[in-house]
HTML snippet that shows the backbone in 3Dmol.js (N, CA, C, O; Angstrom):
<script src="https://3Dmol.org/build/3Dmol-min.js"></script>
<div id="view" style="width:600px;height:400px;position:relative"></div>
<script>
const pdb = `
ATOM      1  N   UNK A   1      34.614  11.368   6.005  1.00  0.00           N
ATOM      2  CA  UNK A   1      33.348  10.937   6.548  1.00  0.00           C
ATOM      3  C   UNK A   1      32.271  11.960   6.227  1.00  0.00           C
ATOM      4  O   UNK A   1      32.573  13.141   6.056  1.00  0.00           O
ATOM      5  N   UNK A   2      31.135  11.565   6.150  1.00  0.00           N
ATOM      6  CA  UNK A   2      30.413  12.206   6.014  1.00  0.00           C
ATOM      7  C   UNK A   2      29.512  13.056   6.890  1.00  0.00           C
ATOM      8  O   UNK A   2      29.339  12.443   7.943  1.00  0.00           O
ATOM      9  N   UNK A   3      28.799  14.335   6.891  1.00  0.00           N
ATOM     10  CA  UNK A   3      28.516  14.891   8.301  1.00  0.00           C
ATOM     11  C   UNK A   3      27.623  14.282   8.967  1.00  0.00           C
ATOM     12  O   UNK A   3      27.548  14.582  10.158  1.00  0.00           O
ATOM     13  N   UNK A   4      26.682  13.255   8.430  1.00  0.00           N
ATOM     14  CA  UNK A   4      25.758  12.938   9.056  1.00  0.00           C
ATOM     15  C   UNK A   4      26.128  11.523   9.712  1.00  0.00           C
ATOM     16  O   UNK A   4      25.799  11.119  10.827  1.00  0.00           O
ATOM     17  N   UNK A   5      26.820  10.939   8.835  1.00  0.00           N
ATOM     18  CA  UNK A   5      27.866   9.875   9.693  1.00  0.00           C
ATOM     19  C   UNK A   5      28.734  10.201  10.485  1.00  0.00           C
ATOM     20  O   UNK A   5      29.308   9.209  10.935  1.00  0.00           O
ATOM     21  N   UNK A   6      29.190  11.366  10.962  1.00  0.00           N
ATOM     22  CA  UNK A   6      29.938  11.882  12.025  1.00  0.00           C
ATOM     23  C   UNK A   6      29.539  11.952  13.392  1.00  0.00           C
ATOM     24  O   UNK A   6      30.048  11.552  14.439  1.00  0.00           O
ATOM     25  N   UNK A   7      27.955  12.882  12.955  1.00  0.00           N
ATOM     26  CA  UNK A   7      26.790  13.161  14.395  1.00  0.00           C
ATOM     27  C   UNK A   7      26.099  12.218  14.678  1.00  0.00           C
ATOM     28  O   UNK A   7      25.507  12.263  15.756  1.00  0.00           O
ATOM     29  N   UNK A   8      25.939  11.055  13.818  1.00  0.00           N
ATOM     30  CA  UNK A   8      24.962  10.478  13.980  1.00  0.00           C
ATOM     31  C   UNK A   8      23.627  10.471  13.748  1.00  0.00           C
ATOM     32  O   UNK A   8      22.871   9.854  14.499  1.00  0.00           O
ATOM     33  N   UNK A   9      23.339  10.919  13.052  1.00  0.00           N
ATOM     34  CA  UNK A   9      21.947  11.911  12.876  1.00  0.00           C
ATOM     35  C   UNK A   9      21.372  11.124  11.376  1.00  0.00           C
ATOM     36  O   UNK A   9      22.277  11.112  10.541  1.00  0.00           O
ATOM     37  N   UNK A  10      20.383  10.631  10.995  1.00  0.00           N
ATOM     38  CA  UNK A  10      20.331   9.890  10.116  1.00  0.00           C
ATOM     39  C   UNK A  10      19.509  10.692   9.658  1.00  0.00           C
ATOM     40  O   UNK A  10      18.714  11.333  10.345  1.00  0.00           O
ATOM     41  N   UNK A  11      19.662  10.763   7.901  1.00  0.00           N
ATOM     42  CA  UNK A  11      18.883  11.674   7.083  1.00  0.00           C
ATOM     43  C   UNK A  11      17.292  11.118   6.446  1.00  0.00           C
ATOM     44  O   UNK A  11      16.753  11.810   5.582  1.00  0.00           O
ATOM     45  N   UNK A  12      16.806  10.205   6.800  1.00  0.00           N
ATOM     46  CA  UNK A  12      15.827   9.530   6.675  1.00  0.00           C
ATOM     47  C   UNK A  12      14.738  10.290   7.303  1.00  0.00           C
ATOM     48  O   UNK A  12      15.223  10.918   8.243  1.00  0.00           O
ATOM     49  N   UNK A  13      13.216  10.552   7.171  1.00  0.00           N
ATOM     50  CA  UNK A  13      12.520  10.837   7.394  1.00  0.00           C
ATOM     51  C   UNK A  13      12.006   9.940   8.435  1.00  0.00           C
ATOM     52  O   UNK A  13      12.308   8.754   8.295  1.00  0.00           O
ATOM     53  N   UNK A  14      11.320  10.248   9.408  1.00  0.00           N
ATOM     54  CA  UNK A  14      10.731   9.458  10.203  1.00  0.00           C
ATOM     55  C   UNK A  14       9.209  10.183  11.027  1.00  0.00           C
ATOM     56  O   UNK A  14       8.790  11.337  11.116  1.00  0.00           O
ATOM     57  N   UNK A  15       8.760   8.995  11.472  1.00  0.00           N
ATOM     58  CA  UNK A  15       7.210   9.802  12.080  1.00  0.00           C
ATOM     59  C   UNK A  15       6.410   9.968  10.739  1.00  0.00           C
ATOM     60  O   UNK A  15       6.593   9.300   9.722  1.00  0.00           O
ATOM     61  N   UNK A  16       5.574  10.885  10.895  1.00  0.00           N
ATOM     62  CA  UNK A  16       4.386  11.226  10.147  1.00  0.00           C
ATOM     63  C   UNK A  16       5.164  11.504   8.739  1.00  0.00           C
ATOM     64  O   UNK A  16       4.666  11.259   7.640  1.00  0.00           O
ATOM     65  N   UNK A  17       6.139  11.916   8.895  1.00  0.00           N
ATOM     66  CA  UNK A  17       6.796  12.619   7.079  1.00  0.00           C
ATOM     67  C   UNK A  17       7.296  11.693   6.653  1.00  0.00           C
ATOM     68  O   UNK A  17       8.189  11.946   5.845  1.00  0.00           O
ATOM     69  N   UNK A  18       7.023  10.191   6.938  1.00  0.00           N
ATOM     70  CA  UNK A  18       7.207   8.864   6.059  1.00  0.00           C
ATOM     71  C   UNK A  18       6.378   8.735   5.162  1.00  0.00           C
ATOM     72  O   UNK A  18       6.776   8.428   4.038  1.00  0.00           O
ATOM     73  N   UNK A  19       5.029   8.930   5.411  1.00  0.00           N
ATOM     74  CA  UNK A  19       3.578   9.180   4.798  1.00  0.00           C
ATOM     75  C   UNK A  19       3.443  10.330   4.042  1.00  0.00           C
ATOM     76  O   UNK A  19       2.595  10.384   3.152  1.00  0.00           O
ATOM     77  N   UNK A  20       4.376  11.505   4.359  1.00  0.00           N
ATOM     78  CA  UNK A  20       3.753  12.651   3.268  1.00  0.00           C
ATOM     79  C   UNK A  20       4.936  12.719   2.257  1.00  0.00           C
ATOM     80  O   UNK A  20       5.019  13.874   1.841  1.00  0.00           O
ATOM     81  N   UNK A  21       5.740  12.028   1.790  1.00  0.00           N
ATOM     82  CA  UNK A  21       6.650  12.762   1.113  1.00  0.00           C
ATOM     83  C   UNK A  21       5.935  11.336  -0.536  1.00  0.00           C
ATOM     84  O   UNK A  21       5.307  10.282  -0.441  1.00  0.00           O
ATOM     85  N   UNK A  22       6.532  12.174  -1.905  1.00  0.00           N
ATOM     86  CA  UNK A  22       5.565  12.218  -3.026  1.00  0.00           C
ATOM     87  C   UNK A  22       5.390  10.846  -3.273  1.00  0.00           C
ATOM     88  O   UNK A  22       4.246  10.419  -3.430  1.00  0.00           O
ATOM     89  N   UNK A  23       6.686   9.839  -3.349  1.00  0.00           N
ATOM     90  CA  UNK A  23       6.622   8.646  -3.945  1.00  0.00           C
ATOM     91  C   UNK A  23       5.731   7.486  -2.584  1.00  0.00           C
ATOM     92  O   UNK A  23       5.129   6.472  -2.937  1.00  0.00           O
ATOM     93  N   UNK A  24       5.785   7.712  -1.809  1.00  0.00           N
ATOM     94  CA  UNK A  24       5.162   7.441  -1.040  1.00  0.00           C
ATOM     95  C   UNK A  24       3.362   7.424  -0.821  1.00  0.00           C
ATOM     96  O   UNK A  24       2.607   6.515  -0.477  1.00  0.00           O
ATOM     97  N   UNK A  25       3.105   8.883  -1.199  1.00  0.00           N
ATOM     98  CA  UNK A  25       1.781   8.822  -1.365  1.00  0.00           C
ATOM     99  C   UNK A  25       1.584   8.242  -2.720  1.00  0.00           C
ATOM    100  O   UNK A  25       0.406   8.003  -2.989  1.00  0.00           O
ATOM    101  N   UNK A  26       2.244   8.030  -3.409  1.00  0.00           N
ATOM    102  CA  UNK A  26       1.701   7.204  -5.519  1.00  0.00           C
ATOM    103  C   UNK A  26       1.594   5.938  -4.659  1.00  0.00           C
ATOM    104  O   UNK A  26       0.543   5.317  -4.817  1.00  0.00           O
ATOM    105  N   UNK A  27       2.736   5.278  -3.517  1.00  0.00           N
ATOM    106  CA  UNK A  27       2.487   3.473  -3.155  1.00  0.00           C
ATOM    107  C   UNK A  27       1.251   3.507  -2.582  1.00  0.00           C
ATOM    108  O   UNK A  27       0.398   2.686  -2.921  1.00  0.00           O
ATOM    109  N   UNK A  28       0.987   4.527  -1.579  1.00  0.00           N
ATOM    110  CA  UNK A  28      -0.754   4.588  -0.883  1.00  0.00           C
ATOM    111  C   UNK A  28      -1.930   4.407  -1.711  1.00  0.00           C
ATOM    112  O   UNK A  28      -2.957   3.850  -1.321  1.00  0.00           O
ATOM    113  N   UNK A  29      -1.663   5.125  -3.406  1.00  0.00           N
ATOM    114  CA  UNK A  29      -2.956   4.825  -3.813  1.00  0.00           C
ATOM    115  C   UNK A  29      -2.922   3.804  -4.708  1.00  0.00           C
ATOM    116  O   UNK A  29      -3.889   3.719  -5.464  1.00  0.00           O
ATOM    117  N   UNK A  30      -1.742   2.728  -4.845  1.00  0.00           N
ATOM    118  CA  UNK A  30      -1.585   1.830  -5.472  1.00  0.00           C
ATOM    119  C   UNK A  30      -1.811   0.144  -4.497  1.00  0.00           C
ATOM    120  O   UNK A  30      -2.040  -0.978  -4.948  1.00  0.00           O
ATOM    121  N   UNK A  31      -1.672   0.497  -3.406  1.00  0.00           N
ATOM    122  CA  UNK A  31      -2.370  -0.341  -2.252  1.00  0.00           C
ATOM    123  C   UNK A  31      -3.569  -0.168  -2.258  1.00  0.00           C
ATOM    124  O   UNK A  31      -4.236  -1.187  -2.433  1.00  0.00           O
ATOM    125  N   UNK A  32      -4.284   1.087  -2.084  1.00  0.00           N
ATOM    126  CA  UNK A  32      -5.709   1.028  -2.167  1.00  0.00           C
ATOM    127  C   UNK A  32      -6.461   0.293  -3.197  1.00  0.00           C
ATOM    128  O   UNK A  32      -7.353  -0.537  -3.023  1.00  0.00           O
ATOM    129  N   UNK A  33      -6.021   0.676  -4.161  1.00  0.00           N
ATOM    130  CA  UNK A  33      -6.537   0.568  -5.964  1.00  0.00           C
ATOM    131  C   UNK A  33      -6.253  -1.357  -5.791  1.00  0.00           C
ATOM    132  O   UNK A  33      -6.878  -2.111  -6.537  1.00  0.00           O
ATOM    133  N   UNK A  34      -5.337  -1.875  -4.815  1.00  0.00           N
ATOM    134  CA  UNK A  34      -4.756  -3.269  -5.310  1.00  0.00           C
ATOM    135  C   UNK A  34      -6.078  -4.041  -4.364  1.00  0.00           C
ATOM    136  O   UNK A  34      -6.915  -4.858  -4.748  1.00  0.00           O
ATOM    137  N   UNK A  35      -5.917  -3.537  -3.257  1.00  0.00           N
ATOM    138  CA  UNK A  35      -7.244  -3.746  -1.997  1.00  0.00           C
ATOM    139  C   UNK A  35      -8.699  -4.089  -2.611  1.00  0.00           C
ATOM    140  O   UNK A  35      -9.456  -5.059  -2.599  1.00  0.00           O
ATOM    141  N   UNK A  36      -8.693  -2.335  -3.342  1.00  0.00           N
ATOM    142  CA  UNK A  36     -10.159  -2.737  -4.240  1.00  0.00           C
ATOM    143  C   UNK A  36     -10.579  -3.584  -5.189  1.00  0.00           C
ATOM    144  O   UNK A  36     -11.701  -4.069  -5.333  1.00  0.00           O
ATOM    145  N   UNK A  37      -9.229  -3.790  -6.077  1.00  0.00           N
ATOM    146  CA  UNK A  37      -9.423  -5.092  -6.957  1.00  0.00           C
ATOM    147  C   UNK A  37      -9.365  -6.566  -6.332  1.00  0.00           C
ATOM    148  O   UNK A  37      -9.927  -7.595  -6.708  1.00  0.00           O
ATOM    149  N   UNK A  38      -8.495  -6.330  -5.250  1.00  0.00           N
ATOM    150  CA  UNK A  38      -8.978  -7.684  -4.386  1.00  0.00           C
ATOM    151  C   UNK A  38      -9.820  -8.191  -4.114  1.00  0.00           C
ATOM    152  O   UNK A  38     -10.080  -9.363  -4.386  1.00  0.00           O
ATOM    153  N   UNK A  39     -10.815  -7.029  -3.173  1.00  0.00           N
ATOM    154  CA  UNK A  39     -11.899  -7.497  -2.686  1.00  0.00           C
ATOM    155  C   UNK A  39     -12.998  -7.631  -3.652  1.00  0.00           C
ATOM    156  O   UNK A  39     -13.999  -8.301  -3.399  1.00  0.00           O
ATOM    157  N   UNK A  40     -12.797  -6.913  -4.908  1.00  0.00           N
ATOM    158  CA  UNK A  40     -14.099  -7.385  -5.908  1.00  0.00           C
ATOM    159  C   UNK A  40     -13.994  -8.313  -6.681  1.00  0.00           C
ATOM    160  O   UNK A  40     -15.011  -8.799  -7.175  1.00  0.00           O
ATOM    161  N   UNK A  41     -12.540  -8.878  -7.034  1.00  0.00           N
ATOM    162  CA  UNK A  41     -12.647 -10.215  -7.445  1.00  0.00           C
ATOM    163  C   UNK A  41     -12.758 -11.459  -6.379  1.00  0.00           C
ATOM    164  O   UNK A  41     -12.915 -12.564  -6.898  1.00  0.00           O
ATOM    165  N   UNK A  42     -12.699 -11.409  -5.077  1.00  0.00           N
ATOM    166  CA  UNK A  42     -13.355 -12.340  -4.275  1.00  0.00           C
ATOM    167  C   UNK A  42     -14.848 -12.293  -4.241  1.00  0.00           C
ATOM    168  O   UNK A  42     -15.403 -13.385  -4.359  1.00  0.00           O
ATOM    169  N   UNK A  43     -16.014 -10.663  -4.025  1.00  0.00           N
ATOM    170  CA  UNK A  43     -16.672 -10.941  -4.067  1.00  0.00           C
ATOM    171  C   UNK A  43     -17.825 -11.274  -5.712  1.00  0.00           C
ATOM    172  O   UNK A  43     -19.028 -11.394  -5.940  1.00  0.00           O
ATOM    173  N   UNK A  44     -16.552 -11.305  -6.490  1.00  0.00           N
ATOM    174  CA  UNK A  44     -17.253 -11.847  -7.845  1.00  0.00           C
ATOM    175  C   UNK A  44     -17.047 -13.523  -7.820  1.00  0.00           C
ATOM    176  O   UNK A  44     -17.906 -14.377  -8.038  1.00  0.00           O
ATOM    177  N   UNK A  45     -15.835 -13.682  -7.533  1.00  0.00           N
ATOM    178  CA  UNK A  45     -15.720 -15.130  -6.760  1.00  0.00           C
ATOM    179  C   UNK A  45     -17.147 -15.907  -6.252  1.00  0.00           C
ATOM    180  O   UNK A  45     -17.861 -16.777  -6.752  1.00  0.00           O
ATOM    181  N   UNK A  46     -17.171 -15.271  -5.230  1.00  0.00           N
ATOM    182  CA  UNK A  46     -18.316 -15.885  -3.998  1.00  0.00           C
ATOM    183  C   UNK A  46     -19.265 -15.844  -4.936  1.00  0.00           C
ATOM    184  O   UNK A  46     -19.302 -16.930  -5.515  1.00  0.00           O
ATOM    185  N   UNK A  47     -20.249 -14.889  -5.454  1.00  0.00           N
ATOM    186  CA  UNK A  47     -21.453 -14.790  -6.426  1.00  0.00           C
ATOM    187  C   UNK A  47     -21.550 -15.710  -7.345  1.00  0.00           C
ATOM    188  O   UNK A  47     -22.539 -16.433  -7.461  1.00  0.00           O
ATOM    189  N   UNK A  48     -20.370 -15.770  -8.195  1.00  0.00           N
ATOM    190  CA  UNK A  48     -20.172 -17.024  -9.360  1.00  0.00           C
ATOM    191  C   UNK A  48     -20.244 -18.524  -8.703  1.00  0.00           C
ATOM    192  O   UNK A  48     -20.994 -19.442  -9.032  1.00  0.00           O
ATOM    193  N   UNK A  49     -19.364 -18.505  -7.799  1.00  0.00           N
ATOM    194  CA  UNK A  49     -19.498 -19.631  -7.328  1.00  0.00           C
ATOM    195  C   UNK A  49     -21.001 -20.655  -6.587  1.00  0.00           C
ATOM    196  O   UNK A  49     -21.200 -21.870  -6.559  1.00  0.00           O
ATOM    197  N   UNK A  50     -21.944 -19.298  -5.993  1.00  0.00           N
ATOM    198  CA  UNK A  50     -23.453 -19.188  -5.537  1.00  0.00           C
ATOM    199  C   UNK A  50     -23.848 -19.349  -6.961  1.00  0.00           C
ATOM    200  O   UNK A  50     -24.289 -20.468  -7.223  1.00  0.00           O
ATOM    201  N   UNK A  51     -23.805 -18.645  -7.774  1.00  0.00           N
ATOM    202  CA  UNK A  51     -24.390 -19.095  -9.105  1.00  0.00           C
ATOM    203  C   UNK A  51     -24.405 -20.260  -9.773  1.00  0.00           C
ATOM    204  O   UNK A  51     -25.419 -20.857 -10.135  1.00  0.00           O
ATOM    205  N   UNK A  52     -23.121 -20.638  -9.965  1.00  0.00           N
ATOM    206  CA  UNK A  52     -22.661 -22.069 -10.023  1.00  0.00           C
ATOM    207  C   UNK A  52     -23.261 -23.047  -9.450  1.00  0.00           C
ATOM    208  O   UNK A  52     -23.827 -23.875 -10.163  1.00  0.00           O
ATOM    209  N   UNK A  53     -23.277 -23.176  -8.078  1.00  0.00           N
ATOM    210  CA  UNK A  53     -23.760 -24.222  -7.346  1.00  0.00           C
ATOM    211  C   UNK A  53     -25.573 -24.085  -7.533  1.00  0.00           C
ATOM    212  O   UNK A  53     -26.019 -25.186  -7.857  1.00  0.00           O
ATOM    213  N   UNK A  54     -26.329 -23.350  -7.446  1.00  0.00           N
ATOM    214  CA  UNK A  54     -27.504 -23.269  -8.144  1.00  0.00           C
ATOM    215  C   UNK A  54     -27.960 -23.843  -9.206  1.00  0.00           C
ATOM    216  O   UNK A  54     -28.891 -24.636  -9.064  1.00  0.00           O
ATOM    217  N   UNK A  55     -27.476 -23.615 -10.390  1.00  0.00           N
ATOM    218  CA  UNK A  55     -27.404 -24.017 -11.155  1.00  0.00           C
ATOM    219  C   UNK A  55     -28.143 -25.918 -11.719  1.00  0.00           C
ATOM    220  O   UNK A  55     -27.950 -26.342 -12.859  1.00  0.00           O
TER     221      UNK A  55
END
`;
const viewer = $3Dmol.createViewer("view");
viewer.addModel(pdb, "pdb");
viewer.setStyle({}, {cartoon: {color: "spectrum"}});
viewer.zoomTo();
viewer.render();
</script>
């Protein structure tokens, strides 16, 4: 068995050091970066579509 399967004690990070450890912060700025392209192709959306209907 293994020691941490013995104590019980799970080797996983938890709390705040879920957020700081490396591969973790690369998914944070790849959510952001996905967020920002979201929201500017909706609001290129909305504009085109105002343009459109003008028209």
């Amino acid at each position: 068995m293994a020691p941490s399967a013995a104590s019980g004690v799970s080797s996983l990070p938890s709390g705040f050091a879920v957020f700081i450890t490396f591969p973790d912060l690369l998914f944070t700025f790849e959510f952001v970066f996905s967020y920002v392209a979201t929201l500017l192709y909706v609001v290129h959306a909305v504009f085109s579509l105002i343009r459109w209907k003008s028209s």
